[in-house]
C-alpha positions as a printed NumPy array, in Angstrom:
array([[  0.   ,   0.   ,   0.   ],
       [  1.373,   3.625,  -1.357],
       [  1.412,   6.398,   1.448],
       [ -0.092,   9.619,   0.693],
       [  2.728,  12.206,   0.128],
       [  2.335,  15.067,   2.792],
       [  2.33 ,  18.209,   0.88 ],
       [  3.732,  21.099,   3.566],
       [  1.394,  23.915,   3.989],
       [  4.303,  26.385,   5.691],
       [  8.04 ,  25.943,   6.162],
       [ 10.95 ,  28.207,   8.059],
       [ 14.279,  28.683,   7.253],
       [ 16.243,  29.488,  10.333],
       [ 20.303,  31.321,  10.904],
       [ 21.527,  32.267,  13.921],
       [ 23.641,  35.124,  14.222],
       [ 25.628,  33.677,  17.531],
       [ 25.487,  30.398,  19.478],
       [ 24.532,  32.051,  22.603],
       [ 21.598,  34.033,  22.519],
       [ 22.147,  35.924,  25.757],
       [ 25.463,  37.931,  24.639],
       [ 24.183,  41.292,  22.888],
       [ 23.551,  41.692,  19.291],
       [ 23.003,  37.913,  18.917],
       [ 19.682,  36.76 ,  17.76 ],
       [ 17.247,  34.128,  15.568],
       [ 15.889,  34.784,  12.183],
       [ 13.261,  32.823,  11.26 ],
       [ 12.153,  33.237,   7.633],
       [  8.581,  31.62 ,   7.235],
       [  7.105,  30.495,   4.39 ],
       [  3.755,  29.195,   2.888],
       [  2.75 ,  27.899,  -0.138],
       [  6.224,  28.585,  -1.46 ],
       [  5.93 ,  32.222,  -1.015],
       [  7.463,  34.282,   1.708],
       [  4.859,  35.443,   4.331],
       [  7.185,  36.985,   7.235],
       [ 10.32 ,  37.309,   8.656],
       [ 10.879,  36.933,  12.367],
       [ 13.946,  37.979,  14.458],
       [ 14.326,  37.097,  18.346],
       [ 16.424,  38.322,  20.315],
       [ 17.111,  38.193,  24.125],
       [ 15.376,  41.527,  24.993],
       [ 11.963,  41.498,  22.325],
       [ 11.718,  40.255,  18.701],
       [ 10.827,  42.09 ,  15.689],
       [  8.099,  40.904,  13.095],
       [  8.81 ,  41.919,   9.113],
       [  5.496,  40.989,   7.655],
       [  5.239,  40.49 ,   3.867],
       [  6.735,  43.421,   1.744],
       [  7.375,  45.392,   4.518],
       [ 10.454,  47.275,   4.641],
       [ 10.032,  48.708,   8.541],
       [  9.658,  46.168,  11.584],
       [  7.146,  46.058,  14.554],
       [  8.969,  45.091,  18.276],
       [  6.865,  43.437,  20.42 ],
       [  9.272,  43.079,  24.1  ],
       [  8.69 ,  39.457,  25.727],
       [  6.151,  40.824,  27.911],
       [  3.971,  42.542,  25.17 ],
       [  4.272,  39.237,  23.154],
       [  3.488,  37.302,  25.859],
       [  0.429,  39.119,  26.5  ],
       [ -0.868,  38.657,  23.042],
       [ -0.474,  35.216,  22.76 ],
       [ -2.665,  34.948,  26.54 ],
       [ -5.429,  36.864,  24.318],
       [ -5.139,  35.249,  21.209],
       [ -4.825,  31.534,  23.08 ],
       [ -7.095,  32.318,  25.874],
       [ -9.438,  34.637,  25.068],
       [-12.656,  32.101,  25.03 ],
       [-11.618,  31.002,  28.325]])
């Protein structure tokens, strides 16, 4: 019996800038992807992380606590 090939909705590309994330000016980008076409671009760092969204040429920084708090509303808000 044949398996059904999974076909991958999104995928990320990820590069590190240094191995240690907690010395300054170190971070992840994450470059995310769907249906073969770029969607965002997502850089973390140890203080906040910045979103690029597609096309955009200017960043938004969210700081851990802001992001945190939007994910509690977007995760929990039915609760």
């Amino acid at each position: 019996m044949r398996r059904k090939q999974l076909v991958r909705k999104h995928e990320v590309w990820a590069a590190i800038d240094n191995i240690e994330l907690a010395r300054a000016k170190s971070s992840l980008h994450l470059n995310v992807w769907a249906g073969g076409e770029k969607i965002g671009q997502l850089e973390i760092g140890q203080g906040s992380l910045f979103w690029w969204g597609k096309n955009r040429h200017k960043s938004k920084r969210l700081s851990w606590s802001n992001f945190a708090e939007k994910m509690n509303e977007l995760a929990y808000k039915d609760e």
